[in-house]
mmCIF file of the N, C-alpha and C atoms, coordinates in Angstrom:
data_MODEL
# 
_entry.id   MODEL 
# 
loop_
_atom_site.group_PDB 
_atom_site.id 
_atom_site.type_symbol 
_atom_site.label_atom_id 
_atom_site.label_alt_id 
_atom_site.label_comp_id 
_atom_site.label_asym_id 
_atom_site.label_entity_id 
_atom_site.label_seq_id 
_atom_site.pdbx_PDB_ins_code 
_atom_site.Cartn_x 
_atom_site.Cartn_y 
_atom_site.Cartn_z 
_atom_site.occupancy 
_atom_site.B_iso_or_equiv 
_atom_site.pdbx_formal_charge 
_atom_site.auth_seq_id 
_atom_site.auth_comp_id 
_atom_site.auth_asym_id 
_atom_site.auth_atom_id 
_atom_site.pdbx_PDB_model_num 
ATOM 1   N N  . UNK A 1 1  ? 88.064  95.596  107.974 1.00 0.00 ? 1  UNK A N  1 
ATOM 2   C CA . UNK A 1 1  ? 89.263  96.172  108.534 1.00 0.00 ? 1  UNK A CA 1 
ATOM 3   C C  . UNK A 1 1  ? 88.830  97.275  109.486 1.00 0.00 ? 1  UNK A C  1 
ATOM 4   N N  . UNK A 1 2  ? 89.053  96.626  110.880 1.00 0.00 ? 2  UNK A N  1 
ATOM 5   C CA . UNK A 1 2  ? 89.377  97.990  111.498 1.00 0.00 ? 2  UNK A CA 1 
ATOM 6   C C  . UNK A 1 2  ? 89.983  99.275  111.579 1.00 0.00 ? 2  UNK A C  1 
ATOM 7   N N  . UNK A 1 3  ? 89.856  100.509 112.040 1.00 0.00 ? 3  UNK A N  1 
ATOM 8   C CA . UNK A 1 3  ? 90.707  101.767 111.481 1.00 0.00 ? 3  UNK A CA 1 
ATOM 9   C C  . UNK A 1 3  ? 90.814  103.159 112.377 1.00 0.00 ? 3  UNK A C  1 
ATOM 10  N N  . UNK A 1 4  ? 91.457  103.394 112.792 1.00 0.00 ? 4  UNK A N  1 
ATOM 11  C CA . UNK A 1 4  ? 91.218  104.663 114.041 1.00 0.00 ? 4  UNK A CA 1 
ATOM 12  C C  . UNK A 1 4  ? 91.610  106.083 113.149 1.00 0.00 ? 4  UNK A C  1 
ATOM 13  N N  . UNK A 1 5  ? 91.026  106.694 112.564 1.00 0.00 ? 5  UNK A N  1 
ATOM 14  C CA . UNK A 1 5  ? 91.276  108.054 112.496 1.00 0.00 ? 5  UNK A CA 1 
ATOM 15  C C  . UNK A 1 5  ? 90.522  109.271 113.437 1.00 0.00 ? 5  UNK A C  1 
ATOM 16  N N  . UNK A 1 6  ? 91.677  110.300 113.569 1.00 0.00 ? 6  UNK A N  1 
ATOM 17  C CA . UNK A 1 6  ? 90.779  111.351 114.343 1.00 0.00 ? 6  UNK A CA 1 
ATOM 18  C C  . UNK A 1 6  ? 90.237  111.390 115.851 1.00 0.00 ? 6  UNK A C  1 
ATOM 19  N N  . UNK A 1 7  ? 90.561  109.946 116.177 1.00 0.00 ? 7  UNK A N  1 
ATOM 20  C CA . UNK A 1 7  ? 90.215  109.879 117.702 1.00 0.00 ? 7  UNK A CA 1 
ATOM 21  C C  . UNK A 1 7  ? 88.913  108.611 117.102 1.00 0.00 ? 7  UNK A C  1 
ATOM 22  N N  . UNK A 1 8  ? 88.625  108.270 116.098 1.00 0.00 ? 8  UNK A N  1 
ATOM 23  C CA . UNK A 1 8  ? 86.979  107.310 116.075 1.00 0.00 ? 8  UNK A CA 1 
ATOM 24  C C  . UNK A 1 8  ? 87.345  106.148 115.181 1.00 0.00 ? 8  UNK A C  1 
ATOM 25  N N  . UNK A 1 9  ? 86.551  105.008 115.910 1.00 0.00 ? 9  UNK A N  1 
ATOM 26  C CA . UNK A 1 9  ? 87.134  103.582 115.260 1.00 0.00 ? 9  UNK A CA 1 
ATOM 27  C C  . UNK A 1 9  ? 86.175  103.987 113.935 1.00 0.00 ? 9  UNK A C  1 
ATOM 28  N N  . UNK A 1 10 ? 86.665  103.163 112.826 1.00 0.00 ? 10 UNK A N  1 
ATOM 29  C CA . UNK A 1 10 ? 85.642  102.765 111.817 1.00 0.00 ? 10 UNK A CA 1 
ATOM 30  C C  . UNK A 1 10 ? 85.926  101.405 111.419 1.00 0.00 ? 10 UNK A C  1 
ATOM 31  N N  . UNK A 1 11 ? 85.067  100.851 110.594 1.00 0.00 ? 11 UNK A N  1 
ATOM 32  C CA . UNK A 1 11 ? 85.155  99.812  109.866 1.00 0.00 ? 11 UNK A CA 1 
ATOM 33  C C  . UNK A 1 11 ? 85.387  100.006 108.281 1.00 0.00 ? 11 UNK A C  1 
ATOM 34  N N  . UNK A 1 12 ? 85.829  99.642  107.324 1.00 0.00 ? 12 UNK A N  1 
ATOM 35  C CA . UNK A 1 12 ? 86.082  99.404  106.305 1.00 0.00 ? 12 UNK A CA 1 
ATOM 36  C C  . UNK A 1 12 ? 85.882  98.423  106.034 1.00 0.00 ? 12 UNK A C  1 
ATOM 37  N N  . UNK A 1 13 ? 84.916  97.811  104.646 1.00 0.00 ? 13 UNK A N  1 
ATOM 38  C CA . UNK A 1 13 ? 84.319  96.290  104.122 1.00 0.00 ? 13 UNK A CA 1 
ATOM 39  C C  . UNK A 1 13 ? 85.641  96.221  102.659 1.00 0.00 ? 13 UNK A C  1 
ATOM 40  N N  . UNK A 1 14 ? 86.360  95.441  103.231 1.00 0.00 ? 14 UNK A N  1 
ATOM 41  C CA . UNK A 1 14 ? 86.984  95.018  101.995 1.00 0.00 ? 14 UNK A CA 1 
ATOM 42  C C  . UNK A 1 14 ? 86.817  93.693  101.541 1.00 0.00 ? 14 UNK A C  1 
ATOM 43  N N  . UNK A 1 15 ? 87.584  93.598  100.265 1.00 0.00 ? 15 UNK A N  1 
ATOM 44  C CA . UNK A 1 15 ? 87.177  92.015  99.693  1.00 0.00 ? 15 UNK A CA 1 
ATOM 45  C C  . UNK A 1 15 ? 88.350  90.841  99.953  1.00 0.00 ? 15 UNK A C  1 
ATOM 46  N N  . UNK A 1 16 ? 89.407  91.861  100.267 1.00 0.00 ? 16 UNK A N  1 
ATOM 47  C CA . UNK A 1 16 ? 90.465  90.508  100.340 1.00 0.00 ? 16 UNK A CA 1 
ATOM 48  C C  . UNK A 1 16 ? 92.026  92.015  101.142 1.00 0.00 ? 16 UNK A C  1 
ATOM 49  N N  . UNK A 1 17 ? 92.441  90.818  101.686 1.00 0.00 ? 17 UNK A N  1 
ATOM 50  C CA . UNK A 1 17 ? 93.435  91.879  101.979 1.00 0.00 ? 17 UNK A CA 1 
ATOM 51  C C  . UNK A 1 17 ? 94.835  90.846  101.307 1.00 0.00 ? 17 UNK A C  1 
ATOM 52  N N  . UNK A 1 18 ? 95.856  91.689  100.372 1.00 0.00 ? 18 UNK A N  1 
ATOM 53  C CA . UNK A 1 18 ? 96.772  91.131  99.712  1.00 0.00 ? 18 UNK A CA 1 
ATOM 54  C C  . UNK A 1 18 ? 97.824  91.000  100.788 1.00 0.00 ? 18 UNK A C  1 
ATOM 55  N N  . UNK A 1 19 ? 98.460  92.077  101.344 1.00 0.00 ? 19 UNK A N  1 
ATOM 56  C CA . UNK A 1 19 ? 99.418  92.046  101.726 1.00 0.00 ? 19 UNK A CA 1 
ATOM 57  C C  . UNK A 1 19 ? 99.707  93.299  102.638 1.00 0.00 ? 19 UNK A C  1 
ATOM 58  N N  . UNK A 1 20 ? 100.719 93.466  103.000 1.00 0.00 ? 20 UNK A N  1 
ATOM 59  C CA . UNK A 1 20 ? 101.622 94.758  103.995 1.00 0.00 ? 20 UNK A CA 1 
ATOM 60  C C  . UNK A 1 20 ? 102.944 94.831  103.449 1.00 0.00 ? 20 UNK A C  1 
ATOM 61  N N  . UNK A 1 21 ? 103.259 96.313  102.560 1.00 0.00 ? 21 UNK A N  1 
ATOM 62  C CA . UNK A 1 21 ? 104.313 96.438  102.169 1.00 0.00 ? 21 UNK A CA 1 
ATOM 63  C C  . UNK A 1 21 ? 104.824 97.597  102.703 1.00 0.00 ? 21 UNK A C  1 
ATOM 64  N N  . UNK A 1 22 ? 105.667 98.133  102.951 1.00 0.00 ? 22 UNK A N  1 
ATOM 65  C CA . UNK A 1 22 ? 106.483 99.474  103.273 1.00 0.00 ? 22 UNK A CA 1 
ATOM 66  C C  . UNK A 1 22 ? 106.304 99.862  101.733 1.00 0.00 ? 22 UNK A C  1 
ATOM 67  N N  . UNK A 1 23 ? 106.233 100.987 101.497 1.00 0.00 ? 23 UNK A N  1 
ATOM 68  C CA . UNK A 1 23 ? 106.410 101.886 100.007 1.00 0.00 ? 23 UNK A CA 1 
ATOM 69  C C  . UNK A 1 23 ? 106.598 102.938 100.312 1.00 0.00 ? 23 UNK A C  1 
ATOM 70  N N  . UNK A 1 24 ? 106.952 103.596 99.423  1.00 0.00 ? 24 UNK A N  1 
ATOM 71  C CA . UNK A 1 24 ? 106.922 105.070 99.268  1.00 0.00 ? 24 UNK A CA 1 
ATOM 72  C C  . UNK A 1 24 ? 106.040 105.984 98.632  1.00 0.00 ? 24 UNK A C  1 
ATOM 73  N N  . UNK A 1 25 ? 104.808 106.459 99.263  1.00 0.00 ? 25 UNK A N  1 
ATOM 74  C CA . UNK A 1 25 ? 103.906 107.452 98.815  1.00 0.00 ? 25 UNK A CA 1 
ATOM 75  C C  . UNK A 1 25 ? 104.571 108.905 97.727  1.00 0.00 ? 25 UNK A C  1 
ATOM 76  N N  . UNK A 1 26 ? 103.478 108.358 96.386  1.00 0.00 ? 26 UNK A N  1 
ATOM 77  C CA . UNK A 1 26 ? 104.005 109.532 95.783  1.00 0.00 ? 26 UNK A CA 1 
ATOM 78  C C  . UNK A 1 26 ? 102.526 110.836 95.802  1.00 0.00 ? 26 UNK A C  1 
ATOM 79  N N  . UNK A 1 27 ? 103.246 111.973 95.363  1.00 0.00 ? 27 UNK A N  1 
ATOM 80  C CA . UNK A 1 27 ? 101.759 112.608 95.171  1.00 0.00 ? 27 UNK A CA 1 
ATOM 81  C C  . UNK A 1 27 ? 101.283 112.796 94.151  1.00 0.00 ? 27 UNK A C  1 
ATOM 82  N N  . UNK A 1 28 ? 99.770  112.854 94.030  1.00 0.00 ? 28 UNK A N  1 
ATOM 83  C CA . UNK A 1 28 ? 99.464  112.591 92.586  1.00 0.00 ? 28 UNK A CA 1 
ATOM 84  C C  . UNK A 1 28 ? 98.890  114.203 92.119  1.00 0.00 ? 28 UNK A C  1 
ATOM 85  N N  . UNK A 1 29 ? 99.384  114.940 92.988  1.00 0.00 ? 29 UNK A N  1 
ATOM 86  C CA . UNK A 1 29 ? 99.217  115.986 92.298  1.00 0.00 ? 29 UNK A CA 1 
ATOM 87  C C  . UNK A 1 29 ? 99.907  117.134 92.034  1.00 0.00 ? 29 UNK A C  1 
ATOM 88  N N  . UNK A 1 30 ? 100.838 116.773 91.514  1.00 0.00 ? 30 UNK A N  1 
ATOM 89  C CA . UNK A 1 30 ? 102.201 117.109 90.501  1.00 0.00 ? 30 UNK A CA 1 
ATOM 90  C C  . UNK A 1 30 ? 101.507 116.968 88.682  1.00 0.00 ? 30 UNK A C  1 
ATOM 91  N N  . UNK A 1 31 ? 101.076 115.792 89.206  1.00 0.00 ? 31 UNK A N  1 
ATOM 92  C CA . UNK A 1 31 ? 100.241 115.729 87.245  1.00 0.00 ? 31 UNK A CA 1 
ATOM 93  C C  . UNK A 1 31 ? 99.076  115.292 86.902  1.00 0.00 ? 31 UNK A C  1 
ATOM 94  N N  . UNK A 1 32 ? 98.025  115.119 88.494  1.00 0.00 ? 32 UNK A N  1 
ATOM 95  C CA . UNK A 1 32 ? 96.634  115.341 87.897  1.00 0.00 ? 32 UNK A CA 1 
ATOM 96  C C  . UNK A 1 32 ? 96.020  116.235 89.429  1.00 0.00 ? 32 UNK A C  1 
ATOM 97  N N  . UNK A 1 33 ? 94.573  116.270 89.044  1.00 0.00 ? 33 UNK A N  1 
ATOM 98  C CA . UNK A 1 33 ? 93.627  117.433 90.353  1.00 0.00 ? 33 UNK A CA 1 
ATOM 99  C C  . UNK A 1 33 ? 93.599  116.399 91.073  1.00 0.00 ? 33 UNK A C  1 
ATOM 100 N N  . UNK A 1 34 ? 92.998  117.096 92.048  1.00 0.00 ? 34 UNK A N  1 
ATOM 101 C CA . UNK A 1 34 ? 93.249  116.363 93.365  1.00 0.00 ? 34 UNK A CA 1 
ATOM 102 C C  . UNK A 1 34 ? 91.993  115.905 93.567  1.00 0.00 ? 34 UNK A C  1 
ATOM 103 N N  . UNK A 1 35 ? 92.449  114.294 93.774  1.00 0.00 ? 35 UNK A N  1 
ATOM 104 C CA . UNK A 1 35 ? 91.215  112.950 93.664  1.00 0.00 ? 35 UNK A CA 1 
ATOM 105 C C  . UNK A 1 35 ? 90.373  113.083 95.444  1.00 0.00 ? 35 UNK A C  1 
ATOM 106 N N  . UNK A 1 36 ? 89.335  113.543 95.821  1.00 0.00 ? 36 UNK A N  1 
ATOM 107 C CA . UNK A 1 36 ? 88.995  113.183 97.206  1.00 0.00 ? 36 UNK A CA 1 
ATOM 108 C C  . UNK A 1 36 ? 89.358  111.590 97.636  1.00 0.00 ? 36 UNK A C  1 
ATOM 109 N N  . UNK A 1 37 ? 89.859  111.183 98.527  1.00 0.00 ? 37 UNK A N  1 
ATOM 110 C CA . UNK A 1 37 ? 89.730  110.071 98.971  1.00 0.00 ? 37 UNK A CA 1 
ATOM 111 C C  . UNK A 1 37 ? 91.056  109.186 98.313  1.00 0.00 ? 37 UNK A C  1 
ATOM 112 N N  . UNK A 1 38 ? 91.412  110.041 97.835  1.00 0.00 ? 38 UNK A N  1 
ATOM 113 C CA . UNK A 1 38 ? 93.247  109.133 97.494  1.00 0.00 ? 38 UNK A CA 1 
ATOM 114 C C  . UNK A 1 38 ? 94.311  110.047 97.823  1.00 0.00 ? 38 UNK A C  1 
ATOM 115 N N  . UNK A 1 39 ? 95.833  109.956 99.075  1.00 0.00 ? 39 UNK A N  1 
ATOM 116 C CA . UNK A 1 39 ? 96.422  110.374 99.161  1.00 0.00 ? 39 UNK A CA 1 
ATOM 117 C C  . UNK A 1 39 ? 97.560  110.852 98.221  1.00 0.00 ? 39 UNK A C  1 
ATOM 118 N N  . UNK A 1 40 ? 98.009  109.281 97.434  1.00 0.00 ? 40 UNK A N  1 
ATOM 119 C CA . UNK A 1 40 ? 98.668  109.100 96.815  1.00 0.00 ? 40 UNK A CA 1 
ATOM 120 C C  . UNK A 1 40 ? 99.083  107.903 95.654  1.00 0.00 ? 40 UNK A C  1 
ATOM 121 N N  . UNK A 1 41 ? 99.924  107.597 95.216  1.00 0.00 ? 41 UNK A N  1 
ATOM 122 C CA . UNK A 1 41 ? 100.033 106.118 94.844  1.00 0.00 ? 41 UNK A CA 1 
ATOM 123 C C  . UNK A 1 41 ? 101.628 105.884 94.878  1.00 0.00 ? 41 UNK A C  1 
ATOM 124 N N  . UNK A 1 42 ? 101.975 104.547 94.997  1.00 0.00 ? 42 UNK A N  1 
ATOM 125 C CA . UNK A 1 42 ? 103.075 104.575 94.448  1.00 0.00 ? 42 UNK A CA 1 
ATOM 126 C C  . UNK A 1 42 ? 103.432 103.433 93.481  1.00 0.00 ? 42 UNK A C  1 
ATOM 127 N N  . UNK A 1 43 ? 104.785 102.969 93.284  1.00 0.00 ? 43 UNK A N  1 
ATOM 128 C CA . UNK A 1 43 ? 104.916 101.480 92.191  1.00 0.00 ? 43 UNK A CA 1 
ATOM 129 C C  . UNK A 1 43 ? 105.668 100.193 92.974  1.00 0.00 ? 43 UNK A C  1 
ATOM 130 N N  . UNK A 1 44 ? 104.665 99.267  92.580  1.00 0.00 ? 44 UNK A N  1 
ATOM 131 C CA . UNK A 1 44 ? 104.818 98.060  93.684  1.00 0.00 ? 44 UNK A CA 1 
ATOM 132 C C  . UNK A 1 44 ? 105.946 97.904  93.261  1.00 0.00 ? 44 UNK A C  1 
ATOM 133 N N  . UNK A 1 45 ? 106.921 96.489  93.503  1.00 0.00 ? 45 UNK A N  1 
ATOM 134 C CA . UNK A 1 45 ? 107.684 95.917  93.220  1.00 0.00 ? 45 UNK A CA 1 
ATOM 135 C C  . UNK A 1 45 ? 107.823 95.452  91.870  1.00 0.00 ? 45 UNK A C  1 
ATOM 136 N N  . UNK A 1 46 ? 106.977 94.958  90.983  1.00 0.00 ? 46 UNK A N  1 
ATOM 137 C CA . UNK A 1 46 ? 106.907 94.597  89.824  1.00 0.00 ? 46 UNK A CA 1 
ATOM 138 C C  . UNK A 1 46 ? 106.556 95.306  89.324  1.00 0.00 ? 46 UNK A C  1 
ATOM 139 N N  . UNK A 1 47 ? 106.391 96.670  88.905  1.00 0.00 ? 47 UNK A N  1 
ATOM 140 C CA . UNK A 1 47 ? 106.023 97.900  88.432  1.00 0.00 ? 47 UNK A CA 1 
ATOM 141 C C  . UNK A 1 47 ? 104.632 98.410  88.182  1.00 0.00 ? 47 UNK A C  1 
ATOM 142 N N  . UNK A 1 48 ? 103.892 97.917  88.882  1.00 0.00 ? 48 UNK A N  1 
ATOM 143 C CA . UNK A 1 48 ? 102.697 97.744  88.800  1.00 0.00 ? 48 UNK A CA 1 
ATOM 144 C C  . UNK A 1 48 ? 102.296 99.171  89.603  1.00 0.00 ? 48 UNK A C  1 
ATOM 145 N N  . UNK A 1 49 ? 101.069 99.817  89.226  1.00 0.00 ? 49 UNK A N  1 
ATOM 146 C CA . UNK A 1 49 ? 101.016 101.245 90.582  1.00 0.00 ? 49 UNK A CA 1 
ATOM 147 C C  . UNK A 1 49 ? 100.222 101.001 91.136  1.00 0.00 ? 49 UNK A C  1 
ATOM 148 N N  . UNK A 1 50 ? 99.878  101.145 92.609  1.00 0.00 ? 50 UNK A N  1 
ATOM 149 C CA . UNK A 1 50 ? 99.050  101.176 93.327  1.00 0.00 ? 50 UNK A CA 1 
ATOM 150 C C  . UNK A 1 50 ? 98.453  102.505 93.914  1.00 0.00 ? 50 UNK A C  1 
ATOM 151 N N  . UNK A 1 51 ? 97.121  102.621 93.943  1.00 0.00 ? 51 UNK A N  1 
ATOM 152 C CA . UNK A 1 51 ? 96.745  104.165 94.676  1.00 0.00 ? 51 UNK A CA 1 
ATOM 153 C C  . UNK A 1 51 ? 96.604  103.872 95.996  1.00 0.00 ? 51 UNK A C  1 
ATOM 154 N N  . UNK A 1 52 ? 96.769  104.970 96.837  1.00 0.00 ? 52 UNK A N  1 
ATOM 155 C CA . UNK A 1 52 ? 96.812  104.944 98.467  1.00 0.00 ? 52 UNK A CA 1 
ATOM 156 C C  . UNK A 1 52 ? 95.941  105.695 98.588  1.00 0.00 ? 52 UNK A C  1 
ATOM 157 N N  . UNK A 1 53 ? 94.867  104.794 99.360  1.00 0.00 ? 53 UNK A N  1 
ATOM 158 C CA . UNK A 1 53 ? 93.682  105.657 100.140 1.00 0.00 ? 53 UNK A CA 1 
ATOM 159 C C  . UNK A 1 53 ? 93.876  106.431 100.687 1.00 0.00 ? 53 UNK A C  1 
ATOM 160 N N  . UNK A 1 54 ? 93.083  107.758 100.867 1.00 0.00 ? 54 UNK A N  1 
ATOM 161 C CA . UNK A 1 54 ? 92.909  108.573 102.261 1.00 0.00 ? 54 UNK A CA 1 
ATOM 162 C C  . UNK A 1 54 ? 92.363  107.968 103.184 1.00 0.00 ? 54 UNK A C  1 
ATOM 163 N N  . UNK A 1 55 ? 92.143  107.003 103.940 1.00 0.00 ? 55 UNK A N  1 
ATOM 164 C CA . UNK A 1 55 ? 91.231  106.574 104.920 1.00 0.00 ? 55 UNK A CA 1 
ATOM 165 C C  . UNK A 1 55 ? 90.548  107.722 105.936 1.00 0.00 ? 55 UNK A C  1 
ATOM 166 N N  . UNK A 1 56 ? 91.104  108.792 106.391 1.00 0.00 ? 56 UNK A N  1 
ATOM 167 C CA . UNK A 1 56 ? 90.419  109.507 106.918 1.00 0.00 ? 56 UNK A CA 1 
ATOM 168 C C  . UNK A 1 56 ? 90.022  110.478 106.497 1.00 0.00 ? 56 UNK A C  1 
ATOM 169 N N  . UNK A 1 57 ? 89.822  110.591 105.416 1.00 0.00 ? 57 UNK A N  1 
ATOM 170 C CA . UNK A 1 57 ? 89.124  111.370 104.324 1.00 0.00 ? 57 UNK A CA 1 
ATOM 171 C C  . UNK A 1 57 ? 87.491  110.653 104.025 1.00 0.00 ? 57 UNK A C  1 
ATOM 172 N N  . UNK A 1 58 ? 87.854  109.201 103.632 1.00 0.00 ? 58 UNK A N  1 
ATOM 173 C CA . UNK A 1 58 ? 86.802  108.684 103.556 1.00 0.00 ? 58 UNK A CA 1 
ATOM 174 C C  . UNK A 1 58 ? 85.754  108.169 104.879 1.00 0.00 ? 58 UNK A C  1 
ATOM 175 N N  . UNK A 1 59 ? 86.435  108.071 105.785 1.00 0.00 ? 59 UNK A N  1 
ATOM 176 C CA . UNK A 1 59 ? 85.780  108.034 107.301 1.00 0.00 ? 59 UNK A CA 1 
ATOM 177 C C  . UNK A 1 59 ? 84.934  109.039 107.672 1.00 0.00 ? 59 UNK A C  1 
ATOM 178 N N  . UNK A 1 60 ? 85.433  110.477 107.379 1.00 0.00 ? 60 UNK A N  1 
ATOM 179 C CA . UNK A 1 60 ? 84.791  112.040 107.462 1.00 0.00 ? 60 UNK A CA 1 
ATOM 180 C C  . UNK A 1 60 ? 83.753  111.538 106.387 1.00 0.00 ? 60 UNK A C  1 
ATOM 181 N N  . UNK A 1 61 ? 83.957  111.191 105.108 1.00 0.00 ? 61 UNK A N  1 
ATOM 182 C CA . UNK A 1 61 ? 82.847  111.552 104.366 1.00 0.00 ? 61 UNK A CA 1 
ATOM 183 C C  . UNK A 1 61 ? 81.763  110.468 104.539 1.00 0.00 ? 61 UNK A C  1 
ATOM 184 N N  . UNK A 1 62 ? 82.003  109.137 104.843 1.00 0.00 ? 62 UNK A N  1 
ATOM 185 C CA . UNK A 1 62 ? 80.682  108.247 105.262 1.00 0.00 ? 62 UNK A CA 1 
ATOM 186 C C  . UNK A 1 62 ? 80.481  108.649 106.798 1.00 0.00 ? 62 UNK A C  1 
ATOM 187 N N  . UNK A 1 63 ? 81.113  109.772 107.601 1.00 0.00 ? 63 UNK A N  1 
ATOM 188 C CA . UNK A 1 63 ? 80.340  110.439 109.052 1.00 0.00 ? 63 UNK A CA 1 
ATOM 189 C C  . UNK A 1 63 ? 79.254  111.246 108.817 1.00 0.00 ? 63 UNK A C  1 
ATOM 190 N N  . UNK A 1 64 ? 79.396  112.049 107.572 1.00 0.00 ? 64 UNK A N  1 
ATOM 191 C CA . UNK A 1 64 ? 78.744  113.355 106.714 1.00 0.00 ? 64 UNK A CA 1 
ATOM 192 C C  . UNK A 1 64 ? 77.414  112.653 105.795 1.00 0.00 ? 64 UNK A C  1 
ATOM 193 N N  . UNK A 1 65 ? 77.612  111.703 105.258 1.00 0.00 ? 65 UNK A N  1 
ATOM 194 C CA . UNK A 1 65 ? 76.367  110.913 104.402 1.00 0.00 ? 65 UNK A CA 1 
ATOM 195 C C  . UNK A 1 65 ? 75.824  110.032 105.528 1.00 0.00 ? 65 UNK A C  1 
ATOM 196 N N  . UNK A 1 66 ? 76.507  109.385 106.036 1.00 0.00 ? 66 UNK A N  1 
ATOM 197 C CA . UNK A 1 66 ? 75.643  107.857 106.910 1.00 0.00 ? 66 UNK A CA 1 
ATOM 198 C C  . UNK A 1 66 ? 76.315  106.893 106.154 1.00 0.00 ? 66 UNK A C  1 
ATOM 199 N N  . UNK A 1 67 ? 76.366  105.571 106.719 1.00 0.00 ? 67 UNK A N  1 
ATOM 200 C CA . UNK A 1 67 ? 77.370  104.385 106.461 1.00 0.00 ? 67 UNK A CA 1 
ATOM 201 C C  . UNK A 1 67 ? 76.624  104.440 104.442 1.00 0.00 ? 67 UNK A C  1 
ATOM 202 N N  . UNK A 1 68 ? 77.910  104.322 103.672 1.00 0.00 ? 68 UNK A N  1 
ATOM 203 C CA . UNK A 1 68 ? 77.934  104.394 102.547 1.00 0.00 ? 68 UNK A CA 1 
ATOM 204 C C  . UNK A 1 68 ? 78.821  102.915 101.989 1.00 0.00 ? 68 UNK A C  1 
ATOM 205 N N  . UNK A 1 69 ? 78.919  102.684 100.767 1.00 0.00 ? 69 UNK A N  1 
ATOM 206 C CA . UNK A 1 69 ? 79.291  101.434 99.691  1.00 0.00 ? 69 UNK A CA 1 
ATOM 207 C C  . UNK A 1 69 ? 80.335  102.582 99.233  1.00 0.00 ? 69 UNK A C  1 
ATOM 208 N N  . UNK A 1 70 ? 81.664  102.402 99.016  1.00 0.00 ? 70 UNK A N  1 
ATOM 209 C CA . UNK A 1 70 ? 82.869  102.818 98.156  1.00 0.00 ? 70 UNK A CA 1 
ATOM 210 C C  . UNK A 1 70 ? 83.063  102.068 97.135  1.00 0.00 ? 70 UNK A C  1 
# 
């Protein structure tokens, strides 16, 4: 997956891409510390939760190490 944060393309290696949903981002830190590299999560359709990447959180931090495995 391609990805533009900050003004700089990156790549992201994923394994499968499910889908594109509209949701609503919750924050997750109301009731736990704050995770680097996850914005938020919210609950799919079937109640299932999903976490929401920071992508440009994690872009900064494999700029700072050199291309890294998540």
């Amino acid at each position: 997956v391609i990805v533009e944060t900050d003004g700089c393309d990156a790549v992201l290696l994923v394994d499968e891409l499910v889908g594109q949903q509209q949701v609503v981002v919750k924050s997750l830190e109301t009731n736990f510390r704050r995770v680097p590299g996850l914005s938020g999560a919210t609950v799919m359709g079937d109640g299932s939760v999903a976490l929401i990447l920071d992508v440009g959180h994690l872009v900064r931090m494999a700029g700072r190490e050199g291309a890294m495995r998540l």
